[in-house]
C-alpha positions as a LaTeX table, in Angstrom:
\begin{tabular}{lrrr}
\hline
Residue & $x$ (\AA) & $y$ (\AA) & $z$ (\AA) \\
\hline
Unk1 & 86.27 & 138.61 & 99.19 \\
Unk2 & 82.97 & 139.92 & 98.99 \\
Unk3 & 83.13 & 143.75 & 96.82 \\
Unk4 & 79.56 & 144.25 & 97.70 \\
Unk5 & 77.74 & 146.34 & 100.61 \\
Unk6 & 75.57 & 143.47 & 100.65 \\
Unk7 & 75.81 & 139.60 & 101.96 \\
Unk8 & 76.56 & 137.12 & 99.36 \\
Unk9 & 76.15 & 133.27 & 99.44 \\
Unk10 & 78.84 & 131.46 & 97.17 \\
Unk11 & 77.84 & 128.29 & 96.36 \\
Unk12 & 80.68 & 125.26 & 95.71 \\
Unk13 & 80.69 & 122.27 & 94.23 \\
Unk14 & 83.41 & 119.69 & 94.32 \\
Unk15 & 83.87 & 118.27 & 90.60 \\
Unk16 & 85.77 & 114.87 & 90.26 \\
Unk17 & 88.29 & 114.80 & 87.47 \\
Unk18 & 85.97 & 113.35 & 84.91 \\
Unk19 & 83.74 & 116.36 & 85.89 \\
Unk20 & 81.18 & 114.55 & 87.83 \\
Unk21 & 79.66 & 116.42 & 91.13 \\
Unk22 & 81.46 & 114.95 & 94.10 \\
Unk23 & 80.18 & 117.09 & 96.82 \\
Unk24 & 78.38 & 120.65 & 97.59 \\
Unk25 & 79.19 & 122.99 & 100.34 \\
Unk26 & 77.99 & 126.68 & 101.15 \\
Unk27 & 80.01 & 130.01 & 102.22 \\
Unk28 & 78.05 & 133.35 & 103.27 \\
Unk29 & 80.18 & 136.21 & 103.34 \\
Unk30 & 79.05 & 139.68 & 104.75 \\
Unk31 & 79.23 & 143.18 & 103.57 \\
Unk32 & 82.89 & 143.85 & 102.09 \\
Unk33 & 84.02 & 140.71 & 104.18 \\
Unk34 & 86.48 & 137.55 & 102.94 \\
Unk35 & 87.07 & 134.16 & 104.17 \\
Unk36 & 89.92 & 132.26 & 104.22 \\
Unk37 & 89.80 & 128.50 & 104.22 \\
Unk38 & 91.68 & 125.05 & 103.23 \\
Unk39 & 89.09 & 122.85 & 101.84 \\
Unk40 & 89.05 & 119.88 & 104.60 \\
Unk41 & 87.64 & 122.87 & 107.01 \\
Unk42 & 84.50 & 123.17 & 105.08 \\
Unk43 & 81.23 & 121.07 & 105.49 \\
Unk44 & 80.62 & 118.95 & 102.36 \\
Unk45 & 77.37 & 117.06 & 101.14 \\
Unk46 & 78.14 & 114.07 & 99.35 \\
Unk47 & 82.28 & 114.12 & 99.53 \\
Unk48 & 84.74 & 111.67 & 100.40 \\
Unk49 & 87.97 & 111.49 & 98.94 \\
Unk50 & 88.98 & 114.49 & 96.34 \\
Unk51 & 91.06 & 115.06 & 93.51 \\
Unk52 & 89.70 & 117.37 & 90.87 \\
Unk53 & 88.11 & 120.97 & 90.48 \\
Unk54 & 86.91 & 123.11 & 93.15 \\
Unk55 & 83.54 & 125.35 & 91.40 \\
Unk56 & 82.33 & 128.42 & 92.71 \\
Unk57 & 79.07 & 130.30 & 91.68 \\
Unk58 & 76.93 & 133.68 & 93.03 \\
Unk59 & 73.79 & 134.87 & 91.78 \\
Unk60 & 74.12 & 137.27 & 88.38 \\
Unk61 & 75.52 & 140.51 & 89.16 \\
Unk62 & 77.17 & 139.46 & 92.27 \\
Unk63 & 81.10 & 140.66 & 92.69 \\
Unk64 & 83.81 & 138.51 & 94.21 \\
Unk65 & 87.73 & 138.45 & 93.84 \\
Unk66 & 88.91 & 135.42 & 94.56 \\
Unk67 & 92.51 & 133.53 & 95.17 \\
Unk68 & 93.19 & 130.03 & 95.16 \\
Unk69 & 96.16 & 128.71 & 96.94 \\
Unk70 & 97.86 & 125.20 & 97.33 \\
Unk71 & 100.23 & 124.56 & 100.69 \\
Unk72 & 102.59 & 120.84 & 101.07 \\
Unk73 & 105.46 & 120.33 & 102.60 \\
Unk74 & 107.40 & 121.63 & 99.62 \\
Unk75 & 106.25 & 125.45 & 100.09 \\
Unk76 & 102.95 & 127.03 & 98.41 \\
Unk77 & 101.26 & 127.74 & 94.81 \\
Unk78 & 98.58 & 130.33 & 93.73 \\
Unk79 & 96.40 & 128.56 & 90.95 \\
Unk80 & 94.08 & 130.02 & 88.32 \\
Unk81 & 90.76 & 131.43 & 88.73 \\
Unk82 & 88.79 & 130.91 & 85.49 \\
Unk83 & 85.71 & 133.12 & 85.39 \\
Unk84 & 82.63 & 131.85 & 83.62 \\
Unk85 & 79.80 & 134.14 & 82.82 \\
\hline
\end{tabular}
């Protein structure tokens, strides 16, 4: 969710789980506006087959609040949001 009154970009990057870049992708999201989407729905340079981290970066100063959840057959998980500065 954006927190802004202005447009924000939110770059991603798909990280295998030895760290390596495994594929990039793009989100804009408008004033105060969210987005809500599984990961196979995106467009991704570069990605195949995934299993690792899912990173997320705005420019400085920008303001998101984000959720990460996981859905199978079993039911549904919320994971962790780490923020780096």
């Amino acid at each position: 969710m954006n927190l802004q009154d202005v447009p924000v970009t939110v770059d991603l990057e798909l990280l295998d789980a030895e760290g390596k870049p495994r594929g990039s992708s793009q989100i804009a999201l408008p004033a105060r506006g969210h987005l809500a989407r599984f990961l196979d729905e995106l467009t991704w340079s570069g990605a195949a087959y995934y299993n690792g981290t899912l990173r997320g970066s705005v420019t400085a100063g920008q303001q998101l609040a984000v959720t990460v959840v996981g859905v199978a057959a079993t039911g549904f998980w919320s994971l962790p949001v780490i923020v780096q500065e």
